[in-house]
Z-matrix of the N, CA and C atoms (Angstrom, degrees):
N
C 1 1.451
C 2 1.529 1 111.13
N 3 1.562 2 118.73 1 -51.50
C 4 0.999 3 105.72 2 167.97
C 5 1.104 4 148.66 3 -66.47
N 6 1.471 5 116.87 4 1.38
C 7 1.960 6 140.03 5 168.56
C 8 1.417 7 90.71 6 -84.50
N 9 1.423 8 129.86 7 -29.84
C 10 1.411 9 100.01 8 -176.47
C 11 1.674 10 121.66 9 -100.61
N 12 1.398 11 107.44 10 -4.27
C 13 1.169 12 126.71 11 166.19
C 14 2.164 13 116.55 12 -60.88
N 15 1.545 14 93.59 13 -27.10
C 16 1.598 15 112.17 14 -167.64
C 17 1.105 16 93.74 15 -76.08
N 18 1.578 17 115.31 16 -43.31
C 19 1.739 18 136.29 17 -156.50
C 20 1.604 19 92.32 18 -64.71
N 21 1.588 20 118.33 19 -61.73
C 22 1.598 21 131.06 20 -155.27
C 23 1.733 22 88.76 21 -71.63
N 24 1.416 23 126.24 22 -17.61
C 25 1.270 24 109.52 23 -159.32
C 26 1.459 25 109.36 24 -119.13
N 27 1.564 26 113.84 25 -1.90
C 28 1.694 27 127.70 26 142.23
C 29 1.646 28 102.29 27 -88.82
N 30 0.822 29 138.36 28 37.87
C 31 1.380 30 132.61 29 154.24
C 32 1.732 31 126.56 30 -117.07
N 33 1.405 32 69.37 31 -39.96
C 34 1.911 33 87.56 32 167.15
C 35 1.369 34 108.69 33 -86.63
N 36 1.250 35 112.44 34 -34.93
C 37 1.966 36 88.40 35 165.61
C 38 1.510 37 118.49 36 -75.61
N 39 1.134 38 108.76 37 -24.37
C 40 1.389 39 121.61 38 160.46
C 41 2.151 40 121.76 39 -49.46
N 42 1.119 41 86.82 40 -55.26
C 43 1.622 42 103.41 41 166.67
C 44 1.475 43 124.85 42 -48.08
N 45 1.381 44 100.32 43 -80.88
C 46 1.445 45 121.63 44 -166.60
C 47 1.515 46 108.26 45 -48.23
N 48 1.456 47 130.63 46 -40.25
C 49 1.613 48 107.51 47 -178.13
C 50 1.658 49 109.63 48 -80.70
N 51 1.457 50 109.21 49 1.37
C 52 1.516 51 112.94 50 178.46
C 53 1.388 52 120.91 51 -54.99
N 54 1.631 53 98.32 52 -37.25
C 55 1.556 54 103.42 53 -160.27
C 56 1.986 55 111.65 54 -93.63
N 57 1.441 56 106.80 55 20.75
C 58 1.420 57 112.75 56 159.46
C 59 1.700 58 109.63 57 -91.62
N 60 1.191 59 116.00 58 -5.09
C 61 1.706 60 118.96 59 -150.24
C 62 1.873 61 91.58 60 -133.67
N 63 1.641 62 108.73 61 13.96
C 64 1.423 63 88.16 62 174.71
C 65 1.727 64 109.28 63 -105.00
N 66 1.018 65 114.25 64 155.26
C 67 1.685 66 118.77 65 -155.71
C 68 1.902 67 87.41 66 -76.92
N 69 1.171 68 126.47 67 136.67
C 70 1.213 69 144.64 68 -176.87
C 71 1.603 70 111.60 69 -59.89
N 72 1.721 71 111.90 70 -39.91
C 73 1.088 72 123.30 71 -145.85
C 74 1.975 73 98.91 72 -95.61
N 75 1.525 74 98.30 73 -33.88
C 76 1.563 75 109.47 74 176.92
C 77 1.440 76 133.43 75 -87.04
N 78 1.621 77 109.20 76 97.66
C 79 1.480 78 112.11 77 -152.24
C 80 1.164 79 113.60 78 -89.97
N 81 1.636 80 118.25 79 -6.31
C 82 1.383 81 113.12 80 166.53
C 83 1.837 82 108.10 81 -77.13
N 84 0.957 83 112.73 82 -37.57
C 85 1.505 84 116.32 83 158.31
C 86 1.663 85 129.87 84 -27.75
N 87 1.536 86 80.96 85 -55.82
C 88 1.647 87 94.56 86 -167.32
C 89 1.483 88 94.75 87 -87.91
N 90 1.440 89 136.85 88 -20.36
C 91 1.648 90 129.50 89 -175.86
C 92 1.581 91 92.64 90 -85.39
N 93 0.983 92 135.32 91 -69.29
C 94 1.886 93 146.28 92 176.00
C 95 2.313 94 84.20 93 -16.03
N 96 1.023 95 102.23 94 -54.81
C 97 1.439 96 93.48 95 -154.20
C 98 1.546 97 103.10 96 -91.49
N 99 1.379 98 112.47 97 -27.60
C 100 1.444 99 97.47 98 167.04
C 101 1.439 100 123.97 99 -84.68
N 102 1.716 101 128.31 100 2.35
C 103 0.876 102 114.41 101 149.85
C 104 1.509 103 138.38 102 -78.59
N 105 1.662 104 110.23 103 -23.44
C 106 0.993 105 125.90 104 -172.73
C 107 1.957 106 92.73 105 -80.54
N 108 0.697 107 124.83 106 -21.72
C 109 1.590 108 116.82 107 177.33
C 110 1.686 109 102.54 108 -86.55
N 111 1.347 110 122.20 109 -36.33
C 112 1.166 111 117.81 110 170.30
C 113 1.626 112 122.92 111 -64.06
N 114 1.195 113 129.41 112 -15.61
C 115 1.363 114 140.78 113 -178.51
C 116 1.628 115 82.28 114 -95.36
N 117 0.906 116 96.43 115 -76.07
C 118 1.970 117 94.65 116 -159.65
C 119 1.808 118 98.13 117 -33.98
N 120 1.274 119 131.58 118 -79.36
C 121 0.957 120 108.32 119 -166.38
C 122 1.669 121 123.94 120 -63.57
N 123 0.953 122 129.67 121 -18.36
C 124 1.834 123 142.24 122 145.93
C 125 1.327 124 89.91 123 -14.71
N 126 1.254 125 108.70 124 -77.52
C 127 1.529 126 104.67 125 -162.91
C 128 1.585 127 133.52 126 -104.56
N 129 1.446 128 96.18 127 19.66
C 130 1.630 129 108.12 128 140.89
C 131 1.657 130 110.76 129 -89.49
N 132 1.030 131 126.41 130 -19.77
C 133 1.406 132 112.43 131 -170.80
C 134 1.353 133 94.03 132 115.28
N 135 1.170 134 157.18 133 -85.89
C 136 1.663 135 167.60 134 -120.35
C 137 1.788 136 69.67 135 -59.46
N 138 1.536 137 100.73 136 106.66
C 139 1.338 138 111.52 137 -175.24
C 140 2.112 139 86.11 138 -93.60
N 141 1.058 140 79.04 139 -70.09
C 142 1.877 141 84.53 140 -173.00
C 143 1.757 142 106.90 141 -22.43
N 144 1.492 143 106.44 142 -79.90
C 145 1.742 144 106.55 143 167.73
C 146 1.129 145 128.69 144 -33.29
N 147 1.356 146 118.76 145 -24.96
C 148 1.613 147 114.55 146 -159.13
C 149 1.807 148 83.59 147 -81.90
N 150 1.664 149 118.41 148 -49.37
C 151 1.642 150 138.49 149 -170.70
C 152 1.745 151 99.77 150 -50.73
N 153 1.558 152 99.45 151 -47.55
C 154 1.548 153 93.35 152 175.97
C 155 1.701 154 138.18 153 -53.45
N 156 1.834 155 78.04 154 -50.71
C 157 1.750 156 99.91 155 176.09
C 158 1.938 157 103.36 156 -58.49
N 159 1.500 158 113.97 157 -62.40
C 160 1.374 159 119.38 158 179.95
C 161 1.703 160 119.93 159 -51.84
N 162 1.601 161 116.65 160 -10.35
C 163 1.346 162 111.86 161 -167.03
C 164 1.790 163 77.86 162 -104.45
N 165 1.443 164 122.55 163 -42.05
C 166 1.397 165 116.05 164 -174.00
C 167 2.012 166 103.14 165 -55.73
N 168 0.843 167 121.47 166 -30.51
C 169 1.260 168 120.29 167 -177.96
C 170 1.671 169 111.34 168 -65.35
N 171 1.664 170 110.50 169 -62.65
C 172 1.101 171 117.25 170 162.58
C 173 1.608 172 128.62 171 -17.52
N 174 1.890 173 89.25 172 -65.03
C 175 1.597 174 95.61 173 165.89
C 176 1.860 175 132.05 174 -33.11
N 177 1.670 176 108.23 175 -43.88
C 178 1.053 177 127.34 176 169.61
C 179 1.523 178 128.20 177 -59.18
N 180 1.362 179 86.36 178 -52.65
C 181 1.450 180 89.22 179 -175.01
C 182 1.862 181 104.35 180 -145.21
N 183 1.332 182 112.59 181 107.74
C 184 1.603 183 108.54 182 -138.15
C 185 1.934 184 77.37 183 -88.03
N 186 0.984 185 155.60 184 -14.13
C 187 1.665 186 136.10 185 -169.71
C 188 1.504 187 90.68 186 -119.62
N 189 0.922 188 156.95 187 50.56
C 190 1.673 189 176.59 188 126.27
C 191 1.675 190 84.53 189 -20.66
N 192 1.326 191 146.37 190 76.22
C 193 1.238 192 132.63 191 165.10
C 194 1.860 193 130.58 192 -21.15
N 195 1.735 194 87.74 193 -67.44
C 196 1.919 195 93.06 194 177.87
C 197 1.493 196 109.11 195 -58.99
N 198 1.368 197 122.14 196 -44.54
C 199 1.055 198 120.40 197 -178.39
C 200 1.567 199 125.04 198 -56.39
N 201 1.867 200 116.27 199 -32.28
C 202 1.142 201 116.67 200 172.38
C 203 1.309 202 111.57 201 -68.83
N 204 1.440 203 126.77 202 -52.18
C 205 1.455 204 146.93 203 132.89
C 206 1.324 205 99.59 204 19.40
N 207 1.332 206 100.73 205 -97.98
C 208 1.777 207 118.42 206 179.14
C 209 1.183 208 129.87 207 -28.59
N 210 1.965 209 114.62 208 -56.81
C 211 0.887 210 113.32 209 166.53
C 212 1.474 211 139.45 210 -82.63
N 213 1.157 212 116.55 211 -4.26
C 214 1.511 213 128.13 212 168.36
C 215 1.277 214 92.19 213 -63.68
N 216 1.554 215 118.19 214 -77.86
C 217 1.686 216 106.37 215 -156.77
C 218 1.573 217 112.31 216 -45.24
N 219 1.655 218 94.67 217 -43.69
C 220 1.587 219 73.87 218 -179.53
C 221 1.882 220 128.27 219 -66.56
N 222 0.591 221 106.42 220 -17.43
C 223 1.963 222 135.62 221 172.04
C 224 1.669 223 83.86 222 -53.21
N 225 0.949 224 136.97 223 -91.16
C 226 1.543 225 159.18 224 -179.41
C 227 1.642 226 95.29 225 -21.35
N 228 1.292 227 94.41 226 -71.19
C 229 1.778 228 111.87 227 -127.53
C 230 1.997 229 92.81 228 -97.38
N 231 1.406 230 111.31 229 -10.37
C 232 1.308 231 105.35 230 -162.70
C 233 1.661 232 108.84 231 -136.86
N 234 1.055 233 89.98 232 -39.43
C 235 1.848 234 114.65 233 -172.57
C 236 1.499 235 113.35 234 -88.82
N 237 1.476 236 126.72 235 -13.37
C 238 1.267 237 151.08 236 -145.93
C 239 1.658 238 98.88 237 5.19
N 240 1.311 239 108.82 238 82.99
C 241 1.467 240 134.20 239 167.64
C 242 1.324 241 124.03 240 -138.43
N 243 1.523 242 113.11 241 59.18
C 244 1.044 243 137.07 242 -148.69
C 245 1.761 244 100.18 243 -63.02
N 246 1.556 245 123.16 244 -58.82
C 247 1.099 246 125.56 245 -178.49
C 248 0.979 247 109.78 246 -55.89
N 249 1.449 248 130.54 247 -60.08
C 250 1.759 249 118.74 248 -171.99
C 251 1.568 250 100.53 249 -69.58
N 252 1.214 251 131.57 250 20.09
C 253 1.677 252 117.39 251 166.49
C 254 1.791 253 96.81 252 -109.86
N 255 1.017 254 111.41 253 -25.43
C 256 1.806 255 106.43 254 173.89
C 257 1.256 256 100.04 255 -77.23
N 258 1.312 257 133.96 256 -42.45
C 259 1.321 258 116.09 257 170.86
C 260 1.639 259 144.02 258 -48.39
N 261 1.739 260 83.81 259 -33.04
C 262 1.858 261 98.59 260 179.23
C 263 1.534 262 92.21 261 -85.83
N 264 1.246 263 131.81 262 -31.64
C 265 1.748 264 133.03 263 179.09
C 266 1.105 265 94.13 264 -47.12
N 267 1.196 266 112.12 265 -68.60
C 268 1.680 267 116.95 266 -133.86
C 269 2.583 268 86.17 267 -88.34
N 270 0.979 269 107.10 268 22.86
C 271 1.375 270 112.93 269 176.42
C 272 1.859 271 87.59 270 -114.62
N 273 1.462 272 131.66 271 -66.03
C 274 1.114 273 149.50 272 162.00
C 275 1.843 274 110.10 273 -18.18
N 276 1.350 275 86.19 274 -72.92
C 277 1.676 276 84.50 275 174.09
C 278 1.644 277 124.25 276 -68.64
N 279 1.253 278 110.64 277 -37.03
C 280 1.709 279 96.84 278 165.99
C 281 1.521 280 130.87 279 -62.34
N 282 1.505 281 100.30 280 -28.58
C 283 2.036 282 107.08 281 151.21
C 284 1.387 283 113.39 282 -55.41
N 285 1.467 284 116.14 283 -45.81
C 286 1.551 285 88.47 284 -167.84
C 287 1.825 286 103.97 285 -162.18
N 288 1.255 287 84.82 286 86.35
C 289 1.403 288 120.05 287 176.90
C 290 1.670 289 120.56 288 -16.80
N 291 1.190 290 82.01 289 -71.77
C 292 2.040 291 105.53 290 -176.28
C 293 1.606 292 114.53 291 -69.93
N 294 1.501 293 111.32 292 -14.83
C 295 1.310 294 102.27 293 -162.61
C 296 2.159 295 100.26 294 -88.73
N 297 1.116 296 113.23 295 145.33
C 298 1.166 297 137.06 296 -162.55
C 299 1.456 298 128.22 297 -70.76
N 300 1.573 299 84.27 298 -33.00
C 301 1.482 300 93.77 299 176.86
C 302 1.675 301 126.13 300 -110.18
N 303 1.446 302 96.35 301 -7.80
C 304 1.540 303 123.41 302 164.54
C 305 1.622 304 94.40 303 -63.00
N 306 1.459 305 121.71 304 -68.70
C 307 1.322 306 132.46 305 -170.93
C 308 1.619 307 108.85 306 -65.32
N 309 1.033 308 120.49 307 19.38
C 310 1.702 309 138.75 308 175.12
C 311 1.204 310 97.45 309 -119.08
N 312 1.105 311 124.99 310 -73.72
C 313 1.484 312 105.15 311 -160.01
C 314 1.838 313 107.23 312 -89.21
N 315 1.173 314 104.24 313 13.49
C 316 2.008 315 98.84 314 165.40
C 317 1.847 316 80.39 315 -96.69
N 318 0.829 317 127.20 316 -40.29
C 319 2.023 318 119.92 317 -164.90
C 320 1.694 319 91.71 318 -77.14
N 321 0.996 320 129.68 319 -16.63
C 322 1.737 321 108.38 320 174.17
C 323 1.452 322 100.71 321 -96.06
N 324 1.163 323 124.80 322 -21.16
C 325 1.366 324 130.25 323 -174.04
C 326 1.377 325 108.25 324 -69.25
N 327 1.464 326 134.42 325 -58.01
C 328 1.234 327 138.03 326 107.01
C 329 1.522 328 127.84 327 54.74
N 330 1.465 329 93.78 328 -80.46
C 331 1.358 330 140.30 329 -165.05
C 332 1.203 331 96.42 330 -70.48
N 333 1.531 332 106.20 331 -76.05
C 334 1.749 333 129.54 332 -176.31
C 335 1.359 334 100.60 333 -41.93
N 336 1.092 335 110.63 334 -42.08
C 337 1.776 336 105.26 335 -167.37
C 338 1.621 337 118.69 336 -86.62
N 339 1.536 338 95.89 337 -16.73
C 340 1.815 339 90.49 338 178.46
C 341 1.551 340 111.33 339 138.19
N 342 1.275 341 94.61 340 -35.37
C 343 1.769 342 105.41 341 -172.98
C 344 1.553 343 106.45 342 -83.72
N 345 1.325 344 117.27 343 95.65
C 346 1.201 345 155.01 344 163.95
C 347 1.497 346 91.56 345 -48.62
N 348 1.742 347 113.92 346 -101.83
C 349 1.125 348 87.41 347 -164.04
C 350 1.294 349 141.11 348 -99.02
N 351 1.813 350 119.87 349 33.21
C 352 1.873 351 127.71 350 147.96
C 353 1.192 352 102.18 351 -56.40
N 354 1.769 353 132.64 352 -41.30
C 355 1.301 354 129.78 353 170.17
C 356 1.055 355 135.43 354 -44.86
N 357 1.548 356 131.72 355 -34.29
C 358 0.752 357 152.05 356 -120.20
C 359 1.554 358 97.86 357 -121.28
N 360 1.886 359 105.27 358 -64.28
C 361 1.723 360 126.83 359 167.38
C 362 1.786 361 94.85 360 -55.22
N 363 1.263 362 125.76 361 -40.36
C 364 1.556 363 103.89 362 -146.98
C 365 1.765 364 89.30 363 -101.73
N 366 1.626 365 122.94 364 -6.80
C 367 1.904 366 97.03 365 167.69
C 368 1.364 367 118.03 366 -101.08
N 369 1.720 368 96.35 367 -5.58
C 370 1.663 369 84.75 368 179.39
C 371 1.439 370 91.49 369 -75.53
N 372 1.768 371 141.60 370 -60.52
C 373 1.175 372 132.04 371 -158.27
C 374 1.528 373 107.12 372 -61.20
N 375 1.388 374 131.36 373 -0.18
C 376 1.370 375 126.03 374 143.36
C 377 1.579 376 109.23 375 -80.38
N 378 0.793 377 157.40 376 -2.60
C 379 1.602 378 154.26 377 161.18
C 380 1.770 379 90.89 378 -93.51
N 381 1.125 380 145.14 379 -1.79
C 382 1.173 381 116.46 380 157.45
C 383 1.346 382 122.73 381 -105.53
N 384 1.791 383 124.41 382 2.29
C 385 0.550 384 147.76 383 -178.14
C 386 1.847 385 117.89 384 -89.84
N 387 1.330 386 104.95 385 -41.45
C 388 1.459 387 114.23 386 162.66
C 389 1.220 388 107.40 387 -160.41
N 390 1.367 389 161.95 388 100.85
C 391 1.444 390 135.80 389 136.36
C 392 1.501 391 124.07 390 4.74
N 393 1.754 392 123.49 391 123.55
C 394 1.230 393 103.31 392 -176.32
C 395 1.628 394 84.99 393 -141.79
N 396 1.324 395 134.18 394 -150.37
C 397 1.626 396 148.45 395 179.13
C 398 1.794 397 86.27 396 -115.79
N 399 1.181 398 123.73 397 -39.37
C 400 1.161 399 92.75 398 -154.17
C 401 1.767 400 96.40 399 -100.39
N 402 1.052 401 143.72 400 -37.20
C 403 1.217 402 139.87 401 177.17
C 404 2.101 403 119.96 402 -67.73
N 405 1.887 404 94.66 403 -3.72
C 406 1.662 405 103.63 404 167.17
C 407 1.485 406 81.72 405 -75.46
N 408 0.888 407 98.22 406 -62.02
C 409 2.037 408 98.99 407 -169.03
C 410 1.043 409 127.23 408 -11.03
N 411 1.591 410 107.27 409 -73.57
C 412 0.873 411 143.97 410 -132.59
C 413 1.788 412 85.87 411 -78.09
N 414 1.349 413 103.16 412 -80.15
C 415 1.488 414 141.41 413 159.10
C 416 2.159 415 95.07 414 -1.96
N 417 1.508 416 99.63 415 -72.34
C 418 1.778 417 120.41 416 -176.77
C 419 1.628 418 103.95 417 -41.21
N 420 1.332 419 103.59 418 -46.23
C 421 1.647 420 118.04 419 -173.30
C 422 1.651 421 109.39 420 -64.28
N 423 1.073 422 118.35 421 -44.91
C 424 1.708 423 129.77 422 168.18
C 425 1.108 424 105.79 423 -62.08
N 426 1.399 425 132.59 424 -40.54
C 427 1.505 426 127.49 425 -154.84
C 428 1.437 427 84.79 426 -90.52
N 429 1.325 428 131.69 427 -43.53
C 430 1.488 429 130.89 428 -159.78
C 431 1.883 430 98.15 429 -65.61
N 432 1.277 431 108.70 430 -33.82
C 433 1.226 432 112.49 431 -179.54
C 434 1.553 433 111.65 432 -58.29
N 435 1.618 434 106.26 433 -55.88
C 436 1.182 435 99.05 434 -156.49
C 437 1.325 436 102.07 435 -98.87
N 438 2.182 437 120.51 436 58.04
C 439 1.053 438 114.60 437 -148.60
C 440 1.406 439 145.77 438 -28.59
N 441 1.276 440 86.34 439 82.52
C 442 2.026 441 100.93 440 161.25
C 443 1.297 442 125.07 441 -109.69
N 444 1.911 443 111.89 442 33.85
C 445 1.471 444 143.84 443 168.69
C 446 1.346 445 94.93 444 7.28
N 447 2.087 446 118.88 445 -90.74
C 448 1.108 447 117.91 446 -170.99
C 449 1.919 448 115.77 447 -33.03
N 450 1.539 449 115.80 448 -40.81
C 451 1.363 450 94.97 449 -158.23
C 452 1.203 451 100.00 450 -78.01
N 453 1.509 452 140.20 451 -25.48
C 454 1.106 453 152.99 452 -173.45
C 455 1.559 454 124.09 453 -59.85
N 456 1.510 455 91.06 454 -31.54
C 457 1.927 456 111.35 455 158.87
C 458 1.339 457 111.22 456 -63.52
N 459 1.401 458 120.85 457 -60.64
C 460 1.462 459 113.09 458 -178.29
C 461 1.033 460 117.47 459 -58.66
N 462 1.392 461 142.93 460 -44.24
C 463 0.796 462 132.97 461 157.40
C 464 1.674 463 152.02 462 -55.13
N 465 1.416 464 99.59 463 -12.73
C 466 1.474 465 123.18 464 145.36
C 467 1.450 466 119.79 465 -75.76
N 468 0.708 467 107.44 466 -21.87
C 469 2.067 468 119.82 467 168.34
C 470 1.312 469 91.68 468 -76.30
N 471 1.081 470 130.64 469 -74.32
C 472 1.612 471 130.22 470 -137.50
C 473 1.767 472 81.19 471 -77.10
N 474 1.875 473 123.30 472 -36.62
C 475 1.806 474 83.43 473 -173.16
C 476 1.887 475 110.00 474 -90.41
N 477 1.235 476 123.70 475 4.86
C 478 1.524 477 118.77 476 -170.22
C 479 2.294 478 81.54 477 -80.78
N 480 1.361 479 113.64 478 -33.45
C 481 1.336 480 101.59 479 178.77
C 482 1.290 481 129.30 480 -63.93
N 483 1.595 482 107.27 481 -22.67
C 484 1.581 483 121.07 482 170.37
C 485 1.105 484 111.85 483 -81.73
N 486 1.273 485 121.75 484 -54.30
C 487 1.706 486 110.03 485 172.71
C 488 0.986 487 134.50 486 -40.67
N 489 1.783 488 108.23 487 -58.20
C 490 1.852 489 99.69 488 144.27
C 491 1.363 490 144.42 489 -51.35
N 492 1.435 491 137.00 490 -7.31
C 493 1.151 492 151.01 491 149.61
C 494 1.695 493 98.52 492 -57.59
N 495 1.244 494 96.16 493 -65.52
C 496 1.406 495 99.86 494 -167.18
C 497 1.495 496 131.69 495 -53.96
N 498 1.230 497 93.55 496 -38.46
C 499 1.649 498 122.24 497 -173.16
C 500 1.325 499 110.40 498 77.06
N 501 1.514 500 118.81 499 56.87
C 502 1.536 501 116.37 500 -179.02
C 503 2.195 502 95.63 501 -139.01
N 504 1.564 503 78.54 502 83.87
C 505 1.669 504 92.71 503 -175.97
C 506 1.311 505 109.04 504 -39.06
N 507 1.841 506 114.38 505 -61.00
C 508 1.496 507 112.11 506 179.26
C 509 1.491 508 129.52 507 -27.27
N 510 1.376 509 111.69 508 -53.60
C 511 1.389 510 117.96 509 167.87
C 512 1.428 511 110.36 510 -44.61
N 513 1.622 512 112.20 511 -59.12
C 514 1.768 513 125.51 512 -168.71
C 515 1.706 514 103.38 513 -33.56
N 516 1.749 515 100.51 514 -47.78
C 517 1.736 516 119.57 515 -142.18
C 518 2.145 517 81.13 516 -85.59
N 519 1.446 518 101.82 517 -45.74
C 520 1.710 519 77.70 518 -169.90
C 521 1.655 520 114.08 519 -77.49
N 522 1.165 521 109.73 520 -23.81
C 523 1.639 522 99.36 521 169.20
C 524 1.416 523 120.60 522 -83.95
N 525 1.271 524 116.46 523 18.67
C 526 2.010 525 128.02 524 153.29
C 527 0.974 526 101.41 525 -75.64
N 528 1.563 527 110.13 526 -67.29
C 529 1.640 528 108.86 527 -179.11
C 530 1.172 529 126.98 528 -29.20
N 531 1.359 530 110.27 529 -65.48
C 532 1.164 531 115.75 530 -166.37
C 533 1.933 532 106.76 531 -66.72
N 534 1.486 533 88.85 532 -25.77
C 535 2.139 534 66.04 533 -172.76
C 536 1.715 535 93.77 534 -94.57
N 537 1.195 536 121.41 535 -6.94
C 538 1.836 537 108.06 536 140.53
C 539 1.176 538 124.84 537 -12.18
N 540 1.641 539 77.18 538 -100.84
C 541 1.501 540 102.89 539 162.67
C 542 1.774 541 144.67 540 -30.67
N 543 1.255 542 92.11 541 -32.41
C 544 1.556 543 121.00 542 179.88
C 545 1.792 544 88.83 543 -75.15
N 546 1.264 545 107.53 544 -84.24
C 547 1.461 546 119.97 545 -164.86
C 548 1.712 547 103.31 546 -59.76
N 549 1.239 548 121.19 547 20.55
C 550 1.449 549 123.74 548 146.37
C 551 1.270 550 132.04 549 -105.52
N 552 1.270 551 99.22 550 -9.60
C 553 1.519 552 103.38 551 -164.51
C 554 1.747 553 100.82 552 -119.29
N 555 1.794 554 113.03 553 21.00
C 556 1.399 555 110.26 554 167.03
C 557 1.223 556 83.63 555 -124.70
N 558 1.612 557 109.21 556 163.69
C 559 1.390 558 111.51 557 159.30
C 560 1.162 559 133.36 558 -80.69
C-alpha cells in the first residue's frame, strides 16, 4: 500500500503544475486531466480535491456517467453525504442501466439513506449483472440487516473469492470482517 501511495503521490506532483499549461480552448485536454487528478486524489484520500476535480468535470460535461458514478460513492462512502450521492446514482443509473457497478453504488446509496429494500432490488440486479467483491458486500450488509445472516455469508464467501481473483486485498480484508463479525454474533 505504501508503494502505491508514493505512486498516487508522484503523480499528483506530477499533475498539479500541468493544469497552468493546459490550452483553455481544448476540452478534451482539460477533461483527460481533470479526471486523472480526480482519481489520483480519490485514492490518496484528499476526499475534498478528489469532489472538486469530479464536480470540475461535471461542469464540463454535466451526465459524464463514471464521473457521476465516482462521485456519489464517494458522497456516500467518504463524505458521509449520503443523499446528494443517491442523487448523482440514481442520475448515473438512468445513463447506464446494465452496468454493475453504477447499480452498486445507487444500491449502497440506497442503503446509506434508509431504503433497505430499493437496496436490496437494485444490488442483487447488480449481482446479475456482473459478480464483483464489492457489490457481494455491499449486497451481505443489507441481507445482514434484514437478517438473512446465512445469505449474507455466502455472499461474503463468494466476494473474499473475487478479491482474490482480483487481487484487490481491501475487499478480501473487509469481507473477513464482516463474516468475523457475522460468525460472532450467531452462536
Amino acid at each position: 500500500f505504501a508503494a502505491c501511495s508514493n505512486q498516487h503521490a508522484d503523480a499528483l506532483a506530477r499533475l498539479e503544475p500541468l493544469a497552468a499549461l493546459l490550452p483553455a480552448d481544448d476540452m478534451a485536454t482539460r477533461l483527460a486531466y481533470q479526471r486523472q487528478l480526480a482519481m489520483v486524489h480519490h485514492f490518496m484520500g484528499n476526499h475534498q480535491a478528489a469532489r472538486d476535480a469530479y464536480e470540475a468535470i461535471l461542469a464540463l460535461v454535466p451526465n459524464d456517467t463514471g464521473t457521476l458514478n465516482n462521485l456519489a460513492y464517494l458522497l456516500v462512502e467518504s463524505l458521509d453525504e449520503p443523499q446528494a450521492g443517491l442523487d448523482l446514482a440514481q442520475r448515473a443509473a438512468a445513463a447506464a442501466p446494465e452496468n454493475a457497478q453504477v447499480l452498486d453504488t445507487l444500491g449502497w446509496a440506497q442503503y446509506r439513506v434508509g431504503l433497505l429494500e430499493e437496496a436490496r432490488q437494485t444490488l442483487e440486479l447488480s449481482l446479475t449483472k456482473q459478480l464483483l467483491a464489492p457489490n457481494c458486500i455491499h449486497l451481505a450488509q443489507v441481507y445482514q440487516d434484514l437478517g438473512r445472516a446465512s445469505r449474507a455469508v455466502d455472499l461474503l464467501h463468494q466476494a473474499v473469492d473475487l478479491a482474490e481473483k482480483n487481487q484487490e486485498p481491501h475487499y478480501r480484508e473487509e469481507a473477513e470482517r464482516m463474516l468475523a463479525s457475522l460468525s460472532q454474533a450467531t452462536p
